[in-house]
C-alpha positions, -999 to 999 in steps of 0.1 A, spaced: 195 -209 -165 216 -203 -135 218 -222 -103 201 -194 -87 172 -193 -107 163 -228 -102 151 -227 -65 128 -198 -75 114 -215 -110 115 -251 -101 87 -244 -72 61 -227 -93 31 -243 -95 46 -264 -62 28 -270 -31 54 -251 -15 48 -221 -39 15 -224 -36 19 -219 7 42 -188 1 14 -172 -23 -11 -184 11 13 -168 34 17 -137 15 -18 -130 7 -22 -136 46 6 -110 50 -15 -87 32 -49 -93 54 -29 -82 81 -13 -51 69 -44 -36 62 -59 -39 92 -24 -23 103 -27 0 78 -65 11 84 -58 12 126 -29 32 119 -35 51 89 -73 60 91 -84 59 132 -52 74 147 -62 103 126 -97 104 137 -86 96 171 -64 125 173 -90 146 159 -109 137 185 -83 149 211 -94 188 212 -69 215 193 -77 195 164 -65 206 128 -58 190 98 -28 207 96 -14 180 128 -23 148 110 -6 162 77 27 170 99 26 133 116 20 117 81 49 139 65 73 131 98 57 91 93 66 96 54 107 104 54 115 82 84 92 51 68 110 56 31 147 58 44 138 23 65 122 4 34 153 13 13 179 9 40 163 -27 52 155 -38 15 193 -34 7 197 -55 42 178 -80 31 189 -86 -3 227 -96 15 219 -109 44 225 -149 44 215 -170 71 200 -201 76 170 -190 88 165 -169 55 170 -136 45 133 -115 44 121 -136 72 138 -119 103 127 -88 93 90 -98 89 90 -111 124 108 -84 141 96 -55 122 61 -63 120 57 -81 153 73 -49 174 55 -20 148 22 -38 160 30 -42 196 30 -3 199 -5 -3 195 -5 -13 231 14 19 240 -8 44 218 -38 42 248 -17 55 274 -8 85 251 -25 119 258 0 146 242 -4 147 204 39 147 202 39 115 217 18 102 194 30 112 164 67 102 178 54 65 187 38 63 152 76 74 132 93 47 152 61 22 143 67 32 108 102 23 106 98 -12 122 65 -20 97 87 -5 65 112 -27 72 91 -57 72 62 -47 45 96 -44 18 104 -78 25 71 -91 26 63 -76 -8 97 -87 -20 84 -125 -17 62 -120 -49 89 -117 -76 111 -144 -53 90 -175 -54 70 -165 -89 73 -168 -121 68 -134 -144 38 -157 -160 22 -158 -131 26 -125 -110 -11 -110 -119 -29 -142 -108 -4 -138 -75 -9 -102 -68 -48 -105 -74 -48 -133 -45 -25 -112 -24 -52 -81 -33 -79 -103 -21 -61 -104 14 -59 -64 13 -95 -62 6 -106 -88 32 -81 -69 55 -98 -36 48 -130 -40 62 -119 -62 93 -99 -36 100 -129 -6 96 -150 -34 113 -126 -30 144 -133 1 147 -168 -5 153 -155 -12 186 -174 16 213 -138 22 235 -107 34 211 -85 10 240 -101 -21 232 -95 -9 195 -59 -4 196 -52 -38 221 -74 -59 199 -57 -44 168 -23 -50 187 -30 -80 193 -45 -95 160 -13 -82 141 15 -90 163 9 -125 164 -2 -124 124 30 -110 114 46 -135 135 30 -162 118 38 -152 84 72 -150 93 76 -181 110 56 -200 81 62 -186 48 85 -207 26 121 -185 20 141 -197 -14 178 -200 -10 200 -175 -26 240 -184 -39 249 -149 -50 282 -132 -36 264 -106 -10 278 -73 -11 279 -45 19 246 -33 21 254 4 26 274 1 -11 235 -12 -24 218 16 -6 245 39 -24 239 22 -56 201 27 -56 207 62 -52 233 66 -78 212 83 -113 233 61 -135 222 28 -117 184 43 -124 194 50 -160 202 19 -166 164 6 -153 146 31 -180 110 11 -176 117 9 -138 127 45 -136 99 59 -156 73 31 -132 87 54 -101 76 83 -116 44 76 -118 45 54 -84 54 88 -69 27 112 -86 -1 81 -79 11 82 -41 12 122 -44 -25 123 -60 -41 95 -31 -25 114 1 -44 142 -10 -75 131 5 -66 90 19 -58 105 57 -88 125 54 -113 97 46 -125 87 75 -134 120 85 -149 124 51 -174 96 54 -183 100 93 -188 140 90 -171 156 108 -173 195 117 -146 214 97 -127 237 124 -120 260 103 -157 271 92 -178 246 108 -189 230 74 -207 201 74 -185 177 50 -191 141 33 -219 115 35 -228 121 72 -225 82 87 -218 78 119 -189 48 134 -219 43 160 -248 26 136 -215 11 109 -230 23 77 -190 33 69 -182 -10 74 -212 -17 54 -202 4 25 -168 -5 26 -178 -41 29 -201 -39 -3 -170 -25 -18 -148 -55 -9 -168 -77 -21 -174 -60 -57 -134 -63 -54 -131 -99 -44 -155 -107 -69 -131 -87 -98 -95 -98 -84 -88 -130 -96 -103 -122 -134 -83 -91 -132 -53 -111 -120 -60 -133 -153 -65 -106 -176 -32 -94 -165 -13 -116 -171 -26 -124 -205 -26 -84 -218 2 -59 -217 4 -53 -185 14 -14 -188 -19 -10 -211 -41 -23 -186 -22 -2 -161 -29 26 -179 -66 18 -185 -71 13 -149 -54 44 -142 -77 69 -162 -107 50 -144 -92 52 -112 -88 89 -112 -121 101 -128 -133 74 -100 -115 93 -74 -129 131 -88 -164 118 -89 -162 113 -50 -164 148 -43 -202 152 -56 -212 135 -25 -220 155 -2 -237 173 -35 -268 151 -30 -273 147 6 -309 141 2 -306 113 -11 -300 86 14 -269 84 18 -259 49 23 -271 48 -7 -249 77 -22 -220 57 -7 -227 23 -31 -232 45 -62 -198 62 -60 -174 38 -39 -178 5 -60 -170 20 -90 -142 33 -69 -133 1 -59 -132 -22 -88 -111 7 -102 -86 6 -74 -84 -28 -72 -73 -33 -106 -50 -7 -107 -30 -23 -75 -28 -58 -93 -18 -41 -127 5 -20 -108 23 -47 -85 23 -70 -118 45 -42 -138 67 -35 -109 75 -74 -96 85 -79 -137 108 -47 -141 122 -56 -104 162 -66 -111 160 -103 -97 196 -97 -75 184 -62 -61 146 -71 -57 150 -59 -18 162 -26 -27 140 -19 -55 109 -26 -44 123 -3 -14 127 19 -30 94 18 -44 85 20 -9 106 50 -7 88 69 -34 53 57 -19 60 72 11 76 102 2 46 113 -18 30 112 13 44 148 21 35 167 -8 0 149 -4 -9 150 25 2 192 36 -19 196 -2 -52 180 15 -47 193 46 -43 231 32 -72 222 16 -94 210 41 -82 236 67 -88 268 49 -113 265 19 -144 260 23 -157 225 13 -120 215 10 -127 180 17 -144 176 -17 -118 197 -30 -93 172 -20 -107 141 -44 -108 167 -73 -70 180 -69 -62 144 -64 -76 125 -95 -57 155 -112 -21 151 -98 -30 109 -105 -42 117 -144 -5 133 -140 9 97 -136 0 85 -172 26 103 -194 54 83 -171 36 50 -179 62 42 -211 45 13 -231 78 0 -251 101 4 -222 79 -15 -196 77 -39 -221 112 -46 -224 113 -74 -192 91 -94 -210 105 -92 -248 144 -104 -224 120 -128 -209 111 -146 -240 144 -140 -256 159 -161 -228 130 -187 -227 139 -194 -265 175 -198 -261 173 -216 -234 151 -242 -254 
């Protein structure tokens, strides 16, 4: 064992470990409620505007996409070199996240579509920037043991996060919605920032223009088989979700199609917060699953249960689109039947998933990686999203259509999920444990 590994294995199980996995968890409770302000109401909001189409929100989520993935990768290379006292993912939690929130404030005063999608691309890059180095805390403080049980506590924070965030929204004025969101993050990202526990690193930095070059370099990737093949299916995942994730709002809260005047989805309304209920019913079904999950994880291969999760996950996903099928049915009821099958699915997928990637992670280039893991999330929001929005604007029921195409494109994800090469990390990891014994 090196000198470098020490800081990082010595403090599992420590108090101080034990804070970070707090902090981080905490850090994911607030980027969902980012994450539903900006990634579910702004599109409603802007649908709401008049000259509504879906073909806008796909534009600003494509725009959102390339200048968010460039920032993860270019400020998780950053990261991974930068040495100063006051740590190295730190400064880019509190800066990134803190300003990213603080544009919330600005969005209100906004009443050209442009300028909304142009503050929301310069929003994305600050929040990349500080989500990569947030995530990038996981595989720094924990050991490989122990990074289901870690990624089912930060999942809890994402769930919790959730419906506080669609509970926001209950809100009557869309100001008070954005100030209150504004307001709730920026200081949240400032206090995970301020508070989490950063362990030191030794290694010789390098220029971080030279890592951003190396990530990008194919022979670098060939080298990372397991990781390379994970990034597939990371992308065709991402690709499959965007399909129909910035419609989902409108989905649930039926809208009126402008392109045929369809009525679409479940037919709740914001006003009486039958959409909080369900997705609270659905938070707890997953807060109730996370930690066993977490457990199982880490006990099982990890790219089995992945793959399990995964074929459950997308029939989940397909079997949305009967909905609005059986409208007489009550349809808060409708919404328990299909989303909490949905969400147990989800939710173990996302633990499974973060497990496999923290483990195939290169410890010296865990900034960049998980970047560029970043990268290839957010890039599959362009194929995604202009597929949905095609979808929704000229077929007829397109919104159903859009959970069908997209628990395809995910089924698509499986071949990619390579059960002897993501193994590999943890047959090196034992090797090492032996000889180090």
């Amino acid at each position: 064992m090196t000198s470098n590994d020490k800081p990082q294995n010595s403090s599992v199980g420590s108090l101080g470990s034990m804070r970070n996995v707090i902090f981080i968890s905490f850090g994911a409770f607030v980027w969902s409620i980012y994450l539903s302000i900006q990634g579910q109401f702004l599109n409603d909001y802007i649908a709401d505007m008049g000259s509504y189409t879906p073909l806008k929100i796909s534009l600003m989520v494509s725009l959102v996409a390339i200048t968010g993935a460039f920032a993860s990768i270019i400020f998780g290379a950053i990261s991974d070199n930068l040495r100063i006292k006051f740590g190295r993912r730190r400064p880019f939690i509190i800066i990134g996240g803190v300003f990213s929130a603080l544009f919330f404030f600005i969005l209100p005063f906004q009443n050209a579509v442009a300028a909304i999608i142009g503050i929301n691309v310069i929003m994305s890059i600050f929040n990349n920037a500080a989500f990569v180095c947030n995530n990038s805390f996981i595989p720094d403080t924990t050991s490989k043991k122990k990074l289901g049980k870690v990624n089912s506590i930060t999942a809890l924070g994402t769930s919790i996060g959730t419906v506080v965030g669609f509970a926001l929204m209950m809100i009557n004025s869309a100001n008070t919605i954005f100030f209150v969101s504004g307001a709730i993050c920026s200081i949240g990202f400032l206090i995970v920032g301020l508070f989490i526990q950063e362990t030191s690193n030794q290694s010789e930095p390098k220029k971080w223009y030279e890592d951003v070059k190396e990530t990008f370099n194919p022979r670098n990737l060939k080298n990372e088989k397991g990781f390379f093949n994970f990034l597939i299916s990371h992308f065709l995942l991402h690709t499959g979700l965007n399909v129909y994730i910035p419609f989902l709002l409108i989905f649930l809260t039926q809208k009126n199609n402008p392109a045929s005047g369809e009525l679409i989805g479940l037919g709740l309304s914001i006003e009486n917060g039958e959409v909080l209920i369900i997705f609270a019913i659905m938070t707890a079904v997953s807060l109730l699953a996370s930690i066993p999950i977490g457990i199982f994880t880490d006990r099982i291969d990890t790219s089995l249960f992945l793959l399990i999760s995964r074929v459950v996950f997308a029939i989940a996903t397909m079997i949305l689109a009967l909905t609005p099928l059986i409208r007489t049915l009550k349809p808060l009821v409708v919404g328990f039947l299909f989303i909490i099958p949905y969400g147990i699915a989800n939710t173990a997928d996302i633990i499974s998933r973060g497990t496999l990637m923290h483990k195939l992670a290169p410890k010296e280039k865990r900034g960049q990686f998980l970047g560029l893991t970043v990268f290839v999330k957010i890039l599959a929001q362009i194929p995604g999203v202009i597929i949905g929005g095609l979808l929704a604007q000229f077929l007829q029921g397109g919104y159903q259509f859009a959970f069908v195409i997209g628990g395809i494109i995910v089924l698509l994800s499986l071949p990619f999920i390579s059960f002897t090469k993501l193994r590999t990390p943890l047959i090196q990891e034992t090797k090492e444990k032996s000889i180090s014994s």
